[in-house]
N, C-alpha and C positions, 0 to 999 in steps of 0.2 A: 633385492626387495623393490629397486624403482622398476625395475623390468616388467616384475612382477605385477604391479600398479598398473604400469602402461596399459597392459595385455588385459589384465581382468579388468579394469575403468570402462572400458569402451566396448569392452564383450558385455558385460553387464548392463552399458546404456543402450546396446541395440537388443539384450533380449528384451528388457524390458519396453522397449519402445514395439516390439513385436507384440510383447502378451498384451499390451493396453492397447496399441493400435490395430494392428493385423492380423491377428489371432482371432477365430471364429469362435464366439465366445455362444453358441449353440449349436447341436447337431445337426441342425438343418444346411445339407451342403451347398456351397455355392453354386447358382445356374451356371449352365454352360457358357464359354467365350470370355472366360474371365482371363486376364492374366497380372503376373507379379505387380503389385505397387497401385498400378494405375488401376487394378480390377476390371468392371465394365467400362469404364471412361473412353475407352478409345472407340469402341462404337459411333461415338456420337464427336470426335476428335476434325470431322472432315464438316461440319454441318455447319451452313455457310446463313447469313441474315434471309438468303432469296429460297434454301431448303429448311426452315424451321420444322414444318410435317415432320421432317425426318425423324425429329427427335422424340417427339410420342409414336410414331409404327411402330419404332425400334425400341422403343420400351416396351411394347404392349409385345412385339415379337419376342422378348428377354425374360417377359411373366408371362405366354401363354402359357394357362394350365396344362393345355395338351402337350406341351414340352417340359416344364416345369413343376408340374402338380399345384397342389391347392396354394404353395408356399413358396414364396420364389426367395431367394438369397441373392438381392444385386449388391456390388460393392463397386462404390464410386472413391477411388484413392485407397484412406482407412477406414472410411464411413461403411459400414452393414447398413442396407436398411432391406427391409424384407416387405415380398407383396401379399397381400390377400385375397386371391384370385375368385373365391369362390363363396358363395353366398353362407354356408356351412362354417368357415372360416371367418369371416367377417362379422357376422351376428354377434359373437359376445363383446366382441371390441366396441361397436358401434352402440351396444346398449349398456355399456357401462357407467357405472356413475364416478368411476373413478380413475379409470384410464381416459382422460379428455384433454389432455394438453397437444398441443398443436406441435409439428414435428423439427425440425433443424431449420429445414426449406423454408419455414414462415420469417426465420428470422431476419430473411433479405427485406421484409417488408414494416418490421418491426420500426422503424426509424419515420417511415414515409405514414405506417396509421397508428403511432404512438401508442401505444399498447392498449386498442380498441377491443371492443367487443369479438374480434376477430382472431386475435394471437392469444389475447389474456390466459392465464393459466387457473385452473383450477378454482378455488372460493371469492377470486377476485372476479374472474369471468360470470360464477354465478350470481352474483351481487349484480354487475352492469347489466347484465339478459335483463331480470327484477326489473330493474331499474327503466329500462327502455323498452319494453316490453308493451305499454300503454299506447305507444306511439304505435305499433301496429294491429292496433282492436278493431275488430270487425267493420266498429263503426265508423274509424278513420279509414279504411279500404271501401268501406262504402260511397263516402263522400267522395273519395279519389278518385273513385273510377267512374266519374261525372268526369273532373279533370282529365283524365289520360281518354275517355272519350273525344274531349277537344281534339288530343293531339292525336290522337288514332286519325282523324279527320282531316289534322293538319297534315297528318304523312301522307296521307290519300295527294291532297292537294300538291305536296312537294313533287311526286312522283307525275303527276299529269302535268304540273309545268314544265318538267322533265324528262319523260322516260328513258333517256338514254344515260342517264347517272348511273352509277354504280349502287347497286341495292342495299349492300352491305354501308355505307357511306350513309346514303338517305336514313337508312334505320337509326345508327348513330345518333346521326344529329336529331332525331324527332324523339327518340327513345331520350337520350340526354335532354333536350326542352322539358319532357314529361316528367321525370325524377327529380329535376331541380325546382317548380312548380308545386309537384306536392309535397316533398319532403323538406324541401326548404324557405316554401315561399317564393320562390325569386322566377320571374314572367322578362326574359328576355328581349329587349327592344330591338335587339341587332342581333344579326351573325357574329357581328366584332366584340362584341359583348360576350356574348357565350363562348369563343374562342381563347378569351380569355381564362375560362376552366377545363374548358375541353383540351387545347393542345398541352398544356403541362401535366394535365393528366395520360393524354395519348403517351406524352414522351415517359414518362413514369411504369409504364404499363409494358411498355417495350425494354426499356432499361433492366426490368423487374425480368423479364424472361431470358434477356440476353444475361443475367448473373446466375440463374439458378441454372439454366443451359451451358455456363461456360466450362470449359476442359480444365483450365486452370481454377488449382485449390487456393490460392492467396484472395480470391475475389470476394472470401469467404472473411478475411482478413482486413477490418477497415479501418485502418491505417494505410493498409496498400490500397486498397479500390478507392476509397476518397480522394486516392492520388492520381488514378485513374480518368481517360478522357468520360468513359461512361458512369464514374461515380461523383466526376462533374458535372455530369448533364442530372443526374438523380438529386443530386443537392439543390441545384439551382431550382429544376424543377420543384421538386418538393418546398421550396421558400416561397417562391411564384406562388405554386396555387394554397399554402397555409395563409399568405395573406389575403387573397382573396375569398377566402373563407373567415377569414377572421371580420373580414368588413361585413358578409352577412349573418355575423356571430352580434356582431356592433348595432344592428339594423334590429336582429330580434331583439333583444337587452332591450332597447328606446322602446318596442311598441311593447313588451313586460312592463316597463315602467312606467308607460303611458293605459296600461290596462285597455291595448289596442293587439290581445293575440286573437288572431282567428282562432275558435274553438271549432272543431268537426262532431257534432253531439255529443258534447262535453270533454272529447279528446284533444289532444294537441297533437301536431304535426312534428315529426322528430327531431329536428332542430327546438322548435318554441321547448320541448318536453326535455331538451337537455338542459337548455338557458331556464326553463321553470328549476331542475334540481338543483342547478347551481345556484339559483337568485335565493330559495330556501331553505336548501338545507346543506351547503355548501359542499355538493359531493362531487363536484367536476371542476376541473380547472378550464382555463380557455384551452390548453394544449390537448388535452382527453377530447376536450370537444370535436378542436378540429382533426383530432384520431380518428373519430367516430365518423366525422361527415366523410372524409376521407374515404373510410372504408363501406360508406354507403356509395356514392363514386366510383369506387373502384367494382364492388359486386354485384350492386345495385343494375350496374350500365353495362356493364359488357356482359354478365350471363345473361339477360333480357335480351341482349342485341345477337348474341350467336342464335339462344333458343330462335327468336323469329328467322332469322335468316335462315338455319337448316329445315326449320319449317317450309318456309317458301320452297326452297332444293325438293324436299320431299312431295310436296303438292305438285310440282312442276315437273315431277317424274311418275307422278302415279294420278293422272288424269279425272280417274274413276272416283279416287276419294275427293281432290278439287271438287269437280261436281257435286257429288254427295254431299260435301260440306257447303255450296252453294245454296243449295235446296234447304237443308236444316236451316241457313240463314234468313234466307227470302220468304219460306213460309213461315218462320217466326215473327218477323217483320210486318209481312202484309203489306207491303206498302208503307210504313210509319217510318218516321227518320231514322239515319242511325242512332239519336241519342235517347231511342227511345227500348235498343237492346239490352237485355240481360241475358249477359253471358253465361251467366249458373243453368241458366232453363237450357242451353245448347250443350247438349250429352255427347255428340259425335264431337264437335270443337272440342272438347275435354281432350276425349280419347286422341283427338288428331297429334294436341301439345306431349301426354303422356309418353305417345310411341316416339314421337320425336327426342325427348327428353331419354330414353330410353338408349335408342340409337345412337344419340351424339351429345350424351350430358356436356354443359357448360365446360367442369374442371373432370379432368377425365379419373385423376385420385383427389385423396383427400389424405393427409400424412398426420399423425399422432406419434409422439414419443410417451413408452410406457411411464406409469406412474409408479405400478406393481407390476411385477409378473405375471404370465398371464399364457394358456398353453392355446397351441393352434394345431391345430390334422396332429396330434399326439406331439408336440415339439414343444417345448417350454422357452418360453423367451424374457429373459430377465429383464426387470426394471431400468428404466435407459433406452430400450430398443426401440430405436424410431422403425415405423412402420406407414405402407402406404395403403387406402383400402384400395382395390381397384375398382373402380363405380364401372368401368368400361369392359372387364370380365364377367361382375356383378349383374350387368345385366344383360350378358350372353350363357349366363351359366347355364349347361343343355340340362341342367336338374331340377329348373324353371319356365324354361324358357327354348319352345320347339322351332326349330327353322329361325334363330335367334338374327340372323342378319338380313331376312326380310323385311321393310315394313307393312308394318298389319295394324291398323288405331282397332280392329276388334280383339284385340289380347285385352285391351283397357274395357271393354264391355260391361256389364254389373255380371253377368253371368260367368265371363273368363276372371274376372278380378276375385270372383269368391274364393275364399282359403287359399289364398294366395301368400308368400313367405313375407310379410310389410319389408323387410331385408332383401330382399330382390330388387327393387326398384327403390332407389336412393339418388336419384338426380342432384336433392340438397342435402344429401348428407339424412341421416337418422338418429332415433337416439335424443337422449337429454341434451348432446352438443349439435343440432340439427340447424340447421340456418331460420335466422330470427324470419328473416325478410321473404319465403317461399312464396307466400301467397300475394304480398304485393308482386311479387314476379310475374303467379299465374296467373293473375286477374288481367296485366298488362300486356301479359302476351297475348291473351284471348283475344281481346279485343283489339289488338293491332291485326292480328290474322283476319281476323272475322271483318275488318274494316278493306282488309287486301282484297279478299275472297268475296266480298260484295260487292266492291267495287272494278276486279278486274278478273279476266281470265288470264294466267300466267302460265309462260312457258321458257323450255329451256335446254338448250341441243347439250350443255355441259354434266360430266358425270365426275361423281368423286370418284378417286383411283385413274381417272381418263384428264389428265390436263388441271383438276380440280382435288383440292385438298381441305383437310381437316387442317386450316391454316389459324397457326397459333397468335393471338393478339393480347400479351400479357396472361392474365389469372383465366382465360375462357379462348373457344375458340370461334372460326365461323367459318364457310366456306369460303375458298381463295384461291390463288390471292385476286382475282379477278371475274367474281360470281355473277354474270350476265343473263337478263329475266328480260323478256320479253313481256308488256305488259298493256291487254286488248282490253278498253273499258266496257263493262257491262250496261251499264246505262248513262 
């Protein structure tokens, strides 16, 4: 009888460890290159801090549709998670009202933006959107983009006292001035000053890619990562910058109470709008808060700062549109200052950002675990199944989208845009759970380009795939790791 025990005890705990872990718990068969245990993980097993590129190619090479079809099955260890390659496939996910919970992968960041409007699940996330939602009304984007004029001005300036800085570097820091200015109030007197937000977020932002990137399954385990030299640089960091956030949490409170908040035509700025709901109807704590500012920092700044940069890449290889876009500026202009442009009247600058955004969206997926089940290209996939959409297929699908790896800003036309699939181009995400923040994005993109492009003709002997990469920096990416512009002032 004990024999007996021995033998079926531990046969019993590995099938079951098999049917709940390993087991392909839908038809959808696993892509190619997988093998026992580790599944796809060893792909990416060589990929060093200097080749991060490596590791979105080699995804996007593992969900090609053309190799995989509409529905990719990668397996990282036990984990299934499956792609959405195709615009077809992705649409009912994206428009649903009840598959919206954010996927496994969010929760390395769950600690660092405390359960912000960015992770929240389901009737809690709907409430905070509500909630903060005010803070980005037309008419505070209106007001702002007076501000991020300044700084569009001020980046001009940085880059003429310097041209030989690294572009990517400049944008940063001007794009970071701009975001902290309007959404926060806070007007930097020093570089040392704003380094103070900047680097613990910089380091956060890397630590964050170097745990979702790692080979190793315990990273997942935080017990062991906290123990970790890189889940000591994530703690500290994350302490660092909650206080410094809390001191401009402290700053807003005093002018609340002083009946000294700046109103933006009767709006508030997203900070004063959280410290309003907390001061009256007590729905935020100081910790949600600094969740919140957190993840305005975090998405706010770095998809702004890739978008412009692959912009510039793209101007700086396609000469003809440069110009072009030149011309739509200067004759809008007339000679009047820059702060006297409006970016909405400039239709080709639209289209320029759109193809960009197109080509090289910020976060290249976007991950959801199901809430229900829910069928994709004929395949039923149960409740549980984290899923990624692919924004980066999404908007190569040849069922949309002709000679899709050209750039072209006339796809974005009013005439090419008609009857167009809204599901096709999803740079922020679509859908009820669509990014709060897009159009503060694109207002601030516009006008940083539009302030380049006035101000300089740009060029640049570097090409992506030739020395230059889709180089990863946290939640977004930019050119890298060393993207060199040459930059000839126009007047």
């Amino acid at each position: 009888m004990l024999v007996a025990l021995l033998i079926v005890v531990p046969v019993t705990a590995l099938f079951l460890a098999w049917f709940y872990l390993f087991r392909n718990n839908t038809d959808i068969p696993v892509s190619p290159g997988s093998k026992p245990i580790v599944g796809h993980m060893h792909h990416f097993m060589d990929i060093t801090k200097d080749t991060l590129h490596l590791f979105e190619e080699r995804y996007f090479e593992m969900t090609d549709p053309k190799k995989t079809g509409s529905v990719s099955h990668i397996k990282f260890f036990y984990k299934s998670n499956f792609s959405l390659n195709t615009v077809g496939t992705a649409e009912n996910l994206l428009k649903s009202n009840v598959n919206i919970n954010k996927s496994f992968q969010y929760d390395a960041i769950s600690g660092w933006l405390k359960n912000s409007v960015l992770v929240l699940p389901g009737q809690e996330w709907q409430k905070r959107r509500k909630m903060l939602t005010p803070a980005f009304h037309f008419n505070i984007l209106e007001d702002f983009s007076e501000t991020m004029k300044k700084h569009a001005s001020l980046f001009v300036s940085m880059l003429k006292a310097d041209p030989t800085k690294l572009i990517v570097e400049v944008i940063e820091e001007a794009t970071f001035y701009s975001l902290c200015e309007t959404s926060f109030g806070i007007e930097f007197e020093s570089r040392e000053e704003a380094n103070a937000f900047f680097a613990p977020m910089t380091s956060l932002m890397i630590e964050f890619f170097n745990k979702t990137a790692s080979t190793n399954p315990l990273v997942w385990v935080d017990w062991y990562y906290n123990r970790t030299q890189g889940g000591k640089r994530w703690n500290s960091s994350v302490n660092e910058l909650s206080r410094h956030i809390m001191g401009m949490i402290n700053k807003a409170k005093t002018a609340l109470e002083l009946g000294e908040t700046k109103l933006h035509k009767g709006k508030r700025a997203f900070l004063d709008q959280m410290v309003y709901e907390q001061a009256e109807r007590g729905e935020l704590t100081d910790e949600q808060i600094i969740g919140e500012c957190n993840t305005i920092l975090l998405a706010g700044h770095a998809t702004t700062t890739g978008t412009i940069a692959f912009c510039v890449y793209y101007l700086c290889r396609h000469q003809d549109v440069q110009e072009r876009l030149y011309k739509e500026i200067a004759d809008h202009l007339e000679g009047k200052d820059f702060d006297d442009i409006e970016h909405g009247s400039l239709l080709y600058l639209g289209m320029v950002v759109k193809e960009t955004l197109r080509l090289q969206p910020p976060a290249s997926t976007m991950g959801r675990r199901l809430s229900e089940p829910m069928y994709a290209d004929g395949h039923m996939l149960p409740a549980g199944t984290n899923l990624d959409v692919s924004i980066w297929w999404l908007h190569r699908d040849p069922e949309h989208w002709d000679n899709a790896e050209e750039f072209d800003p006339e796809r974005f036309s009013e005439k090419n845009s008609r009857g167009r699939n809204p599901y096709a181009f999803v740079p922020f995400s679509a859908g009820p759970r669509n990014c709060i923040g897009q159009k503060f994005a694109n207002v601030e993109t516009r006008l940083f380009i539009a302030a380049l492009v006035y101000n300089f003709k740009m060029t640049s002997e570097q090409e992506i795939g030739k020395g230059l990469f889709r180089n990863i920096q946290g939640v977004s990416a930019v050119p890298g790791p060393d993207f060199k512009v040459d930059f000839t002032p126009r007047v």
